[in-house]
C-alpha positions as CSV (number, residue, x, y, z in Angstrom):
1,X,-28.5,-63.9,48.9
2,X,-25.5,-61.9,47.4
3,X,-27.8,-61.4,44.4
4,X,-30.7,-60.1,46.4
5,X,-28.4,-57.6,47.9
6,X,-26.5,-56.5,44.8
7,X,-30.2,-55.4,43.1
8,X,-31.3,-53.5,46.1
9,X,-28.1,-51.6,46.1
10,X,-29.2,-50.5,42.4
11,X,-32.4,-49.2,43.8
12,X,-31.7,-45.2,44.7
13,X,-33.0,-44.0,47.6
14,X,-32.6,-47.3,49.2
15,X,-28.9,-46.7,51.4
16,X,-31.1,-48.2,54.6
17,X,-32.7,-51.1,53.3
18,X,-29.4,-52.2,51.7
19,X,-27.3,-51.3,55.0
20,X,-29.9,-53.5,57.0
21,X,-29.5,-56.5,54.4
22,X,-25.9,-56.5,54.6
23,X,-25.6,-56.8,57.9
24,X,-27.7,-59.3,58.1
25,X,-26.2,-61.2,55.1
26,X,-23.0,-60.8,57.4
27,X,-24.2,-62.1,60.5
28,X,-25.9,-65.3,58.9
29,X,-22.5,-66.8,58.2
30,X,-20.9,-66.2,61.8
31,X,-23.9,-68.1,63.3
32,X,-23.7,-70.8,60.4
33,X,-19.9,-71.2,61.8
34,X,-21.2,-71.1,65.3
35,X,-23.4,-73.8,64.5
36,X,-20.6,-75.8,62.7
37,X,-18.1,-75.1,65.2
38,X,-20.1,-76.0,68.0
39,X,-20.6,-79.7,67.0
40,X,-17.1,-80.2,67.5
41,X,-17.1,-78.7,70.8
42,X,-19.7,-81.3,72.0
43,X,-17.8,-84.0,69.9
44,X,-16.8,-86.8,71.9
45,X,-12.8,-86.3,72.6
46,X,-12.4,-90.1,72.3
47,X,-13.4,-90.5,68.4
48,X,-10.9,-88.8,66.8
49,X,-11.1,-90.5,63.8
50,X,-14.8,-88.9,63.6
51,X,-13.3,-85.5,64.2
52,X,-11.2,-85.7,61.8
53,X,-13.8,-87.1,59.1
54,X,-16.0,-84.1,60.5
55,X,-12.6,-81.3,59.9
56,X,-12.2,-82.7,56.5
57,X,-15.9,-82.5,55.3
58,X,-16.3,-78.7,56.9
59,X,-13.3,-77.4,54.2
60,X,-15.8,-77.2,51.6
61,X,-18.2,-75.2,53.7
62,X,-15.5,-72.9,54.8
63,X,-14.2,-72.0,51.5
64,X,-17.4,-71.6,50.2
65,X,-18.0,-68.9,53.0
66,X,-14.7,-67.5,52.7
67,X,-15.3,-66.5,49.1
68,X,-19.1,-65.2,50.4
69,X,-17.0,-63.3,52.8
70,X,-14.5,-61.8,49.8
71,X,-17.9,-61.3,47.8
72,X,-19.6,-59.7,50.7
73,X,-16.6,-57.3,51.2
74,X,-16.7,-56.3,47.6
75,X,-20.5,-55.6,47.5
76,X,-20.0,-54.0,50.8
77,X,-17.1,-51.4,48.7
78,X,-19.3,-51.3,45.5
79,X,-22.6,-50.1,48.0
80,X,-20.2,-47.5,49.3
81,X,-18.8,-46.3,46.2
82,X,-22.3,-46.3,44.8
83,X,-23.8,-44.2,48.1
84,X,-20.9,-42.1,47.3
85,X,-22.2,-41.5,43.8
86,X,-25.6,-40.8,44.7
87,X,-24.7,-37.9,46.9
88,X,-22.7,-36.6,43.9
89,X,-25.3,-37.4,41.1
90,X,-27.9,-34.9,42.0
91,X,-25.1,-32.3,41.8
92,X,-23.8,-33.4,38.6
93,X,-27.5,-33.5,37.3
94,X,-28.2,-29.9,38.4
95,X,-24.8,-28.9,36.9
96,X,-25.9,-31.1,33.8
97,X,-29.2,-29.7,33.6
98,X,-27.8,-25.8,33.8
99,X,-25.7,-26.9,31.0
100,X,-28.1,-28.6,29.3
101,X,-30.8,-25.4,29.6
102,X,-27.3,-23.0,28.0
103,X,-26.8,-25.4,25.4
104,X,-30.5,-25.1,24.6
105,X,-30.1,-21.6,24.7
106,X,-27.3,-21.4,22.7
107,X,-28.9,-24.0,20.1
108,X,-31.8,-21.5,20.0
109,X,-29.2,-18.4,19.9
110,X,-27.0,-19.8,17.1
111,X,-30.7,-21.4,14.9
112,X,-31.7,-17.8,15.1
113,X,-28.3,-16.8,14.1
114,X,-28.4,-19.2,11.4
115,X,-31.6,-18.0,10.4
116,X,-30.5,-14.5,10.3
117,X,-27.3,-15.1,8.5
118,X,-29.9,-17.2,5.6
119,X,-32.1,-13.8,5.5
120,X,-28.8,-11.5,5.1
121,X,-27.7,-14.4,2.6
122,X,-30.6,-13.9,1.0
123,X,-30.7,-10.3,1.0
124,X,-26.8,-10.4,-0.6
125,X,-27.9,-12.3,-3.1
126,X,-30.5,-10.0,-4.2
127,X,-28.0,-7.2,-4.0
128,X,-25.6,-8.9,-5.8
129,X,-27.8,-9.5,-8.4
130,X,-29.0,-6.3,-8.4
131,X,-25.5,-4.9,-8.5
132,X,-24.7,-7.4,-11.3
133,X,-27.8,-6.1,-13.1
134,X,-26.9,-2.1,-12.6
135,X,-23.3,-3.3,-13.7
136,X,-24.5,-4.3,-16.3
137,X,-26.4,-1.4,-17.3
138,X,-23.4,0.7,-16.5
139,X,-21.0,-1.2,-18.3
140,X,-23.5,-0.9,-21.5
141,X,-23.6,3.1,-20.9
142,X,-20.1,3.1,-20.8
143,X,-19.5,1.9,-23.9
144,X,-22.3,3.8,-25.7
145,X,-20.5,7.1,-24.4
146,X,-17.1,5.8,-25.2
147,X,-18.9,5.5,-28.6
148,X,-20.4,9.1,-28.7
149,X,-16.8,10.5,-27.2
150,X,-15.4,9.2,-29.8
151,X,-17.8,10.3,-32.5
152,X,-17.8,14.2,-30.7
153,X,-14.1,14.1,-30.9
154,X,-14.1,13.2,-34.5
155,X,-16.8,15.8,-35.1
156,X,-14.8,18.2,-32.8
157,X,-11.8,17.7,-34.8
158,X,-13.7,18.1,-38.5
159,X,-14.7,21.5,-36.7
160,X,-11.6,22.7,-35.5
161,X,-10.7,22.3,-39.2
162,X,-13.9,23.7,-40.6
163,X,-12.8,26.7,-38.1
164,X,-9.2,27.3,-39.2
165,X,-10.6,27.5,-42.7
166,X,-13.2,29.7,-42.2
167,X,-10.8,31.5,-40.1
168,X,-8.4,31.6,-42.8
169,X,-11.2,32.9,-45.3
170,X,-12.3,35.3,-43.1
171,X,-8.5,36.7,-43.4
172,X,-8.9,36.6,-46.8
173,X,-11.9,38.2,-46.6
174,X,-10.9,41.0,-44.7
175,X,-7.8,41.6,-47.2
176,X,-10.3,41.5,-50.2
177,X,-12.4,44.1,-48.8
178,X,-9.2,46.1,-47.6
179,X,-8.6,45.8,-51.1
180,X,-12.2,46.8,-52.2
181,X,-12.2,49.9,-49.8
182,X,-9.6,50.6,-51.3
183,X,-10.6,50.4,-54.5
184,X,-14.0,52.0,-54.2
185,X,-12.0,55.2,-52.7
186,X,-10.2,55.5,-55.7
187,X,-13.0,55.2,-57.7
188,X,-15.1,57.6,-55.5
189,X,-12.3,60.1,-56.3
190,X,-12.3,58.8,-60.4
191,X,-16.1,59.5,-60.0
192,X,-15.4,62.7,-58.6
193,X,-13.1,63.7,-61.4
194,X,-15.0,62.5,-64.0
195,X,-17.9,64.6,-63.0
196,X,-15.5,67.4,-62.8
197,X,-14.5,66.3,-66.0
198,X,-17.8,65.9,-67.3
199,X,-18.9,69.3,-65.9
200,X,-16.1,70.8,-67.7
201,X,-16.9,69.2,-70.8
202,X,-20.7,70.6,-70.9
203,X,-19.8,73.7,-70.3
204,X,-17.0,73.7,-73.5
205,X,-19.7,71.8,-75.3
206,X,-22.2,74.7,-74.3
207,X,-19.7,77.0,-75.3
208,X,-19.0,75.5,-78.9
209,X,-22.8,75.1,-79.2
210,X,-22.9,78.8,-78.4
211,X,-19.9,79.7,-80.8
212,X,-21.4,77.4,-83.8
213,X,-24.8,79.3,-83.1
214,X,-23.3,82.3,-83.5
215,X,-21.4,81.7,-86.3
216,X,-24.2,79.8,-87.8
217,X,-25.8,83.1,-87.9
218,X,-22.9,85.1,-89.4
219,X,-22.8,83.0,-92.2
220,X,-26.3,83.2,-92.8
221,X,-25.9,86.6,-92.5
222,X,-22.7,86.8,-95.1
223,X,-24.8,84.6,-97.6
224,X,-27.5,86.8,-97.7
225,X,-25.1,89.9,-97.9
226,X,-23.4,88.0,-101.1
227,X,-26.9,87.6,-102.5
228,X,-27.5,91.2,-102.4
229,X,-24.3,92.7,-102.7
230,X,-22.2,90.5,-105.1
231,X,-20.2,93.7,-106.3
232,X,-19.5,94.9,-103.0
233,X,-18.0,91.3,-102.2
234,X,-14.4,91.6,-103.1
235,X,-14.6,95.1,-100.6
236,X,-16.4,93.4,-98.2
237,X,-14.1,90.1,-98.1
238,X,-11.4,92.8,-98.0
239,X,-12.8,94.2,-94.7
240,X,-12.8,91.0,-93.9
């Protein structure tokens, strides 16, 4: 009977049933013991021998209902402490099931997080990559101008030295043709003199022509006289 009790009070929603069936399990014993107490109430008082066989063989049957008594308290304790639980169950449930739905939600929040933070992964990746990539590129560039610096500072240099000797020669330059100015002054005024000189010369050389002419033709003119006149010529030399 204990066991019949102990699966209804497992049953929810069955507090009643369970109340009705223990109080029924507790009144079964009491009349038991009224019907084993009673026997011995219309026992003959003169057998005592018989009363006491009868005492002696209802021990068994008492102890056996004490313990159903001490089991029946115990399942009446555990039915209370289980009612107890049922009235608190459908609060912890609801409590359960709020936190049940927020942990779903935050499942979903922190898979969508997740899935976010893979895309953004992703996308640094690429970037990386990319950056890697123009890096690179940049690093490549870098050295091809550090090249091409270095070849325009070389050429720069070769220049600066081409131009400080063409600077220098150009200083030279400009003292030669000082000098040549120079020079062709003085031989502007040489030229100048020289024509002078030249000028001067014709006109002696006109002159001597002249003068040779003339005496050309005095001497022709004394021949032919000493051709003519031989006696007259010591007279004439004399006039001479």
């Amino acid at each position: 009977m204990f066991t019949s009790v102990f699966c209804l009070s497992s049953l929810p929603g069955r507090e009643d049933d369970v109340t009705y069936a223990t109080v029924k399990f507790a009144e079964a014993p009491n009349s038991q013991q009224q019907q084993q107490t009673d026997p011995s109430r219309t026992a003959d008082p003169t057998s005592p021998v018989s009363a006491a066989g009868k005492a002696s063989s209802y021990r068994q049957p008492a102890l056996v209902l004490l313990i159903l008594c001490c089991l029946l308290l115990a399942a009446i304790i555990s039915l209370a402490v289980h009612h107890f639980k049922t009235k608190e169950d459908p609060e912890k449930y609801t409590s359960l099931s709020t936190n049940y739905t927020s942990l779903l939600n935050q499942l979903q929040d922190l898979s969508s997080d997740y899935s976010n933070l893979n895309k953004n992964h992703s996308e640094l990746q690429s970037n990386n990559r990319n950056l890697s990539e123009t890096h690179s590129e940049l690093q490549s560039n870098y050295s091809k101008l550090s090249g091409s610096h270095s070849n325009l500072q070389n050429n720069y240099s070769r220049l600066n030295e081409t131009h400080s000797e063409l600077q220098s020669n150009y200083s030279r330059l400009n003292e030669t043709h000082s000098e040549l100015q120079s020079n062709y002054s003085r031989l502007l005024q040489n030229q100048s003199q020289l024509l002078d000189e030249k000028n001067r010369l014709q006109k002696e050389n006109s002159e001597l022509k002249k003068n040779n002419n003339e005496l050309s033709v005095k001497s022709s003119i004394l021949d032919k006289l000493d051709k003519y006149c031989p006696l007259k010529e010591g007279s004439s030399k004399g006039e001479l």
